[in-house]
C-alpha positions as CSV (number, residue, x, y, z in Angstrom):
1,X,167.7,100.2,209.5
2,X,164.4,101.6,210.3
3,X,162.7,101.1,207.3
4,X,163.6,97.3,207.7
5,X,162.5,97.4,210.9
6,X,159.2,99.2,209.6
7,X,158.8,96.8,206.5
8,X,159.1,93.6,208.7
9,X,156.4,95.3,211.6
10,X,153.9,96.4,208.9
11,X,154.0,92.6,207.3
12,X,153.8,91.0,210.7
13,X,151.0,93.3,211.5
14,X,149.2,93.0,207.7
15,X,149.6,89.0,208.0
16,X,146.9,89.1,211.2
17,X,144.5,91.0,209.1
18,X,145.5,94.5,209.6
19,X,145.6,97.3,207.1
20,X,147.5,99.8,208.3
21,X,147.4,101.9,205.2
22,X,148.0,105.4,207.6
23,X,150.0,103.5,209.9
24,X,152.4,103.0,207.0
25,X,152.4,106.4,205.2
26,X,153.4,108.0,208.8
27,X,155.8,105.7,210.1
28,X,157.7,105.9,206.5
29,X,157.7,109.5,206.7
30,X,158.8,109.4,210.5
31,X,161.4,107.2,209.5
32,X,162.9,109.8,206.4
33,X,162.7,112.1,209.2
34,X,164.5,109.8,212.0
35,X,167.1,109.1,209.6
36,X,167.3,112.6,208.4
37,X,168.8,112.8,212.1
38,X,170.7,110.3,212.3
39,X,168.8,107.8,214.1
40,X,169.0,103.9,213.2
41,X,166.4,103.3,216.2
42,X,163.2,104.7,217.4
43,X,164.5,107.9,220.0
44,X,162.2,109.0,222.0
45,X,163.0,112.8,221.6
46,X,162.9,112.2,218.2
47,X,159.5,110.7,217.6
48,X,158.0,113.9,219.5
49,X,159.7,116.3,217.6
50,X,158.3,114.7,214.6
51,X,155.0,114.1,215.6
52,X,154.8,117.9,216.7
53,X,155.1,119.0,213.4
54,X,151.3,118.5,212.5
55,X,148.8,120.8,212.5
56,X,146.5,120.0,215.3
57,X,146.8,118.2,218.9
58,X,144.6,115.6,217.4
59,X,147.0,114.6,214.1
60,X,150.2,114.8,216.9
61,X,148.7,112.2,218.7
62,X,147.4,110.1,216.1
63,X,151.3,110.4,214.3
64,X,153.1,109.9,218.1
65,X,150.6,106.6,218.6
66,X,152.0,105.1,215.6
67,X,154.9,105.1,216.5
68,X,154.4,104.2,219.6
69,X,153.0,100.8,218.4
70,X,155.7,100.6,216.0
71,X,158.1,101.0,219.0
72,X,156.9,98.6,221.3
73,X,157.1,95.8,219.0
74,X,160.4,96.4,217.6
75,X,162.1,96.7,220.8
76,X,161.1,92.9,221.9
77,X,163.4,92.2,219.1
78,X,165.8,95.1,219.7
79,X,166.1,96.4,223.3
80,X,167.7,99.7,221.1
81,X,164.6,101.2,220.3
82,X,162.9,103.4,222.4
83,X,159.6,103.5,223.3
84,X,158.0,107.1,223.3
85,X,155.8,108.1,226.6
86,X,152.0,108.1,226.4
87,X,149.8,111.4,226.6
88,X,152.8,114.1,225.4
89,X,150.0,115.0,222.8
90,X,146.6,114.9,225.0
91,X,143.7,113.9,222.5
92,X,140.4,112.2,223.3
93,X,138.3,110.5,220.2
94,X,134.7,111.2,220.1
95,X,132.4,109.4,218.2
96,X,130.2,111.5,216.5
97,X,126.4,111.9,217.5
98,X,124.5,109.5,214.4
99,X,122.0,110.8,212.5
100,X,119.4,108.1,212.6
101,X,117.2,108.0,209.2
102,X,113.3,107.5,209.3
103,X,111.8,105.4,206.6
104,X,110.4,108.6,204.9
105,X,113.9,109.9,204.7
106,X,115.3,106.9,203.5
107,X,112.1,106.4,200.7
108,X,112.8,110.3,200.0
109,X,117.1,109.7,199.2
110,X,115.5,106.8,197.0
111,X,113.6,108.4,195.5
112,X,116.4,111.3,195.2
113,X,118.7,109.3,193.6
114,X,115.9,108.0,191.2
115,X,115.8,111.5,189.6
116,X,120.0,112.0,189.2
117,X,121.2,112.6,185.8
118,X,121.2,111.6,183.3
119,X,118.3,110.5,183.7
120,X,118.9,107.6,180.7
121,X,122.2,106.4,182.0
122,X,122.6,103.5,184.9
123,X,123.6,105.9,187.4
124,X,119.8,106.7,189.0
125,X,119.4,102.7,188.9
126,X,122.7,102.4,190.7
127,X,122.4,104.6,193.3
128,X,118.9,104.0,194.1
129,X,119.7,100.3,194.9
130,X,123.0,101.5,196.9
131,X,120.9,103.6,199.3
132,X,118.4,101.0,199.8
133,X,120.7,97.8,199.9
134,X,122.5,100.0,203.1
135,X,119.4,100.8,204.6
136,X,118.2,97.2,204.7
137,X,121.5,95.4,205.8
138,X,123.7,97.7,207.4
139,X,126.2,97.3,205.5
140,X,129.7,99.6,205.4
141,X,129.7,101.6,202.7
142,X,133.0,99.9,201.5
143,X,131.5,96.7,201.9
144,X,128.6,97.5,199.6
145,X,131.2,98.9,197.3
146,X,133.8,95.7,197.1
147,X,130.2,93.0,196.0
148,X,130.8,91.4,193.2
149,X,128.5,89.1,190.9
150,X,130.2,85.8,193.0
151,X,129.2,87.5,196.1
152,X,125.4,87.0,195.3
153,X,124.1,83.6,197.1
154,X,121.6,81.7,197.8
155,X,121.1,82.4,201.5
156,X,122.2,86.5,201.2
157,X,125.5,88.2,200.5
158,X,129.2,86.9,200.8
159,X,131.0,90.0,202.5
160,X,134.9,89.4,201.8
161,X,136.2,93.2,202.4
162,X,135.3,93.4,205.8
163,X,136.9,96.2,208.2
164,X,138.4,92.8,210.4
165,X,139.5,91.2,207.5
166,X,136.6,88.2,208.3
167,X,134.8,86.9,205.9
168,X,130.8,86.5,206.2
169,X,127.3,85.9,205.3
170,X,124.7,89.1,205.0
171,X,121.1,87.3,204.7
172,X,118.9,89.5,202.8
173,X,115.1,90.3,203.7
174,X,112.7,88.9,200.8
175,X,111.9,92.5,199.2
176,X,115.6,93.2,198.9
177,X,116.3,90.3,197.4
178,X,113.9,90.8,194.9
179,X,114.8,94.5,194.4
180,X,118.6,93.0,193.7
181,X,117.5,90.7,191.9
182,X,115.7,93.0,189.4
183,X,119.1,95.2,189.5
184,X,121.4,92.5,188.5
185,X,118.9,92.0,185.8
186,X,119.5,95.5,184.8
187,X,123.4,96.0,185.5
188,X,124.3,92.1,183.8
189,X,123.3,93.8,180.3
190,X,126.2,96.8,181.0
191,X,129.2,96.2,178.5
192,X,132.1,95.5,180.7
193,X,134.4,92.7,182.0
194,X,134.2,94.8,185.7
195,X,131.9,92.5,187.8
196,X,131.2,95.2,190.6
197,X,127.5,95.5,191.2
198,X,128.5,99.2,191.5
199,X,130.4,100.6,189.1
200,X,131.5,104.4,187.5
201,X,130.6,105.5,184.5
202,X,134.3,104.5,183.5
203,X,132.4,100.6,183.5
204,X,135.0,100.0,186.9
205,X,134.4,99.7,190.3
206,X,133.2,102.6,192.7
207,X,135.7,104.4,194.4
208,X,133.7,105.8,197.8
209,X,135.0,109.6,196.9
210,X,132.6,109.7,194.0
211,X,130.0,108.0,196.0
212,X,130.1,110.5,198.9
213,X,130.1,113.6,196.7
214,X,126.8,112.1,194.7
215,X,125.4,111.7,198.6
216,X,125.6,115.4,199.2
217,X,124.0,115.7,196.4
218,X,121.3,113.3,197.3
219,X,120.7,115.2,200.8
220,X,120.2,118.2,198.8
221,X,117.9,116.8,196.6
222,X,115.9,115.3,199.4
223,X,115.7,118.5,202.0
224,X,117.9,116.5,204.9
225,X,118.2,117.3,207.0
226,X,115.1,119.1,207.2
227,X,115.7,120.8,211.2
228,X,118.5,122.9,212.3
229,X,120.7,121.8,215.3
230,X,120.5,118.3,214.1
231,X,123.8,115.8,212.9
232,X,124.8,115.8,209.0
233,X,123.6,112.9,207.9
234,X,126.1,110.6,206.4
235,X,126.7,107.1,204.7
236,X,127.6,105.7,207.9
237,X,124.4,106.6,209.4
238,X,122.4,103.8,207.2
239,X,124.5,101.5,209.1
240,X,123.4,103.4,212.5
241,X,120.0,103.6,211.8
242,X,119.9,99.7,210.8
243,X,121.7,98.7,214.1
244,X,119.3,100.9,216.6
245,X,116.5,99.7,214.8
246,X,117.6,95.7,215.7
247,X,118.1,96.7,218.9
248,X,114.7,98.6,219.6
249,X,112.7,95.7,217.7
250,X,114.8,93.3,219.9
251,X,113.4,91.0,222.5
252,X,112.7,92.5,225.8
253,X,112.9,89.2,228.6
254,X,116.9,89.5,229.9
255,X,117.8,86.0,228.9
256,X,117.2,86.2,225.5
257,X,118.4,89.8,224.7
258,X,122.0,88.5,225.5
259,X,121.7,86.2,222.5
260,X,120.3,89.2,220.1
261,X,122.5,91.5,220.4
262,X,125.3,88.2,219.9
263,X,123.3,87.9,216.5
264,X,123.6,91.2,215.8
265,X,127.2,91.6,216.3
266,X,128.0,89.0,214.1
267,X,125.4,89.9,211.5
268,X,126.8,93.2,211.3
269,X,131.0,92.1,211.3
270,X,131.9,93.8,214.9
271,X,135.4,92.8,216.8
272,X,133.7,92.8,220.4
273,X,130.2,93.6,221.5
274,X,131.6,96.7,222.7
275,X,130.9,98.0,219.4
276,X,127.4,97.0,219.4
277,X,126.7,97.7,222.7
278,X,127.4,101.6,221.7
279,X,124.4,102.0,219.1
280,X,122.0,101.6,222.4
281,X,123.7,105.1,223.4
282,X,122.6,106.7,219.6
283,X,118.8,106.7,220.0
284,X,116.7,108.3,222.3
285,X,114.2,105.6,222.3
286,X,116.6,103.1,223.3
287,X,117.9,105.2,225.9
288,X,114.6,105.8,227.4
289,X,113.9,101.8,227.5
290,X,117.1,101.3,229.4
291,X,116.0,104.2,231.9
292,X,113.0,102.1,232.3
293,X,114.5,98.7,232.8
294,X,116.7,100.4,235.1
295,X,114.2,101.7,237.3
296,X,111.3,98.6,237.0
297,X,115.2,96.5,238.6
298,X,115.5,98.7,241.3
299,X,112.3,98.6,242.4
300,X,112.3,95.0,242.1
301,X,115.3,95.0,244.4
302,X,114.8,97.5,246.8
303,X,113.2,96.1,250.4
């Protein structure tokens, strides 16, 4: 009964573009448990006791808000379910502080991944163009990884794995095209039906495991980061570093920065503008321009 119930929520669910891949592997193993007990229908009680079987506060709440989700659409179909409470398990997500890349940085991971071994093979090639296609378009890191030879156009890159499940165009700056361009030249003459622009030395498609171990290997390599106290830098900081940069190099009269930061939401596949509206918290020198706008309105405004 629960696992029906479960099946016909995470299709639902997957239908409007959702993944769900954790979603599913705790709400099956909830519902082994539930059953376990005797439950046909999400009990309350039940769902806690479950949920407080992980390690930390953090995984209790993450496993009880699953549920949770799970619960409150099932019971518009079937008042029997239960819905569990909110805040049994207290847990509040932070974002981690970004590490935001210079250009020397990013020329010195290049140049890094330039020097991997071995040094014959496509893998220096590969991951040299990774680093700087990321650093150039802001791109996810699974994004990157899911291109494929169709997904090269005229007017930039076709990005069908998106986190949203939305589908949409990446336009390239001229130097990266041409740096692409001279990779495809280099990874068409490869022997293998895969047509990943990245791919393993298996000749098939990168998996991001394998991509993040070579990046700590990269960092390394490169000295990052180079003073104590600061963030580990990560893949996800490309994307960071790209979005703070639009932002600083973005228009300063009020009317029209409305309108950039619209572009850049869409250019870089957000939900809201929430989303983008949180890189102008990751760099100083953004902060410090807000600080000023701040004060040159209120003493615009004040009699």
């Amino acid at each position: 009964m629960l696992k029906d119930a479960i099946d016909t929520y995470l299709a639902v669910r997957r239908a409007a573009g959702f993944k769900l891949t954790d979603d599913a592997f705790y709400l099956f193993h909830f519902a082994r448990f539930a059953t376990a007990q005797g439950d046909t229908h999400v009990k309350s009680q039940t769902a806690i006791a479950w949920a407080g079987q992980a390690r930390t506060e953090s995984q209790r709440a993450i496993r009880l808000k699953a549920v949770i989700r799970f619960a409150r659409f099932s019971y518009a179909a079937d008042n029997r379910h239960e819905i569990p409470p909110q805040g049994v398990f207290c847990f509040q997500r932070h974002r981690p502080i970004p590490y935001l890349y210079t250009e020397a940085e990013i020329q010195a991971l290049m140049g890094a991944a330039a020097r991997l071994e071995p040094a014959d093979s496509f893998r220096p090639l590969m991951y040299r163009t990774l680093i700087g296609l990321l650093a150039s378009t802001g791109l996810r890191i699974s994004e990157a990884l899911g291109l494929c030879f169709k997904d090269i156009m005229a007017d930039g890159l076709l990005i069908r794995k998106t986190k949203f499940g939305k589908s949409r165009i990446v336009p390239l700056h001229p130097t990266t095209h041409l740096a692409l361009e001279e990779y495809l030249v280099e990874r068409a003459k490869l022997a293998t039906t895969d047509d990943h622009l990245f791919i393993s030395k298996w000749r098939r498609g990168m998996c991001r495991q394998t991509v993040y171990a070579t990046f700590k290997e990269l960092l390394k390599m490169a000295g990052l980061p180079r003073q104590s106290g600061l963030p580990r830098p990560r893949l996800i900081d490309f994307r960071h570093s790209f979005a703070s940069n639009a932002l600083v190099d973005g228009p300063d009269r009020r009317d029209q920065v409305g309108r950039h930061t619209l572009a850049l939401m869409t250019y870089l596949g957000h939900a809201s503008p929430n989303s983008t509206f949180w890189y102008l918290e990751s760099s100083p020198l953004l902060m410090d321009h807000i600080v000023r706008a701040c004060e040159h309105f209120v003493e615009e405004n004040t009699p």
